[in-house]
N, C-alpha and C positions, 0 to 999 in steps of 0.2 A: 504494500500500500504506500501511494504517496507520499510525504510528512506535506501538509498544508502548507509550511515555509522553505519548503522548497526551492532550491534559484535555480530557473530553466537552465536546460541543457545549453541553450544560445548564450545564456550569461558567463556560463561557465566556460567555453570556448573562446570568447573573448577575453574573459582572467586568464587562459593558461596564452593566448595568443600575447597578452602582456608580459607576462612571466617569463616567455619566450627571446621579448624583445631586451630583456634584464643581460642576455649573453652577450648583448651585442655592446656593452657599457666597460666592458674589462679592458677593451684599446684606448676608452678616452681618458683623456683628466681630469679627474674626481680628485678632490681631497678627502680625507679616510672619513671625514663628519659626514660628511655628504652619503658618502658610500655606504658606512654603518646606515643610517635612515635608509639611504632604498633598500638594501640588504634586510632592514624590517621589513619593508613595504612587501618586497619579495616572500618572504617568509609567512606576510596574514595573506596573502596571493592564493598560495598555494596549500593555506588552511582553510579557504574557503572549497577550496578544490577536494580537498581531502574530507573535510567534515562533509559534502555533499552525497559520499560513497566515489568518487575520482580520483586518479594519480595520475599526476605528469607522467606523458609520455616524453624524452629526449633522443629516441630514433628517428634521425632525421630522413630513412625510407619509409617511414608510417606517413600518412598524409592526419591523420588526428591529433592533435598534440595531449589529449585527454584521453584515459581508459578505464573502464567500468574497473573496480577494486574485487 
């Protein structure tokens, strides 16, 4: 059965398409405050991913970046 609070599958795809975009942050210049912060950001990202029954996928031959747990 659904949980009533629920956050659609489409919401979810676009947190983990965000979460995605977080790899691509390791080439620029961040100073380490900056970095800790989205390093959180990243981190409640991928709680909302997980608390929903999802885990990042990081195989970049899957086209889904999310996978039923």
């Amino acid at each position: 059965m659904k949980k009533e609070n629920e956050t659609a599958f489409q919401a979810l795809t676009i947190i983990a398409d965000m979460v995605m975009k977080f790899g691509q942050l390791y080439v620029l210049n961040i100073s380490s405050e900056d970095w800790e912060h989205l390093q959180s950001v990243r981190n409640g990202l991928e709680k909302v991913i997980h608390d929903n029954g999802y885990r990042m996928n990081y195989d970049k031959n899957m086209k889904q970046n999310i996978i039923k747990r």
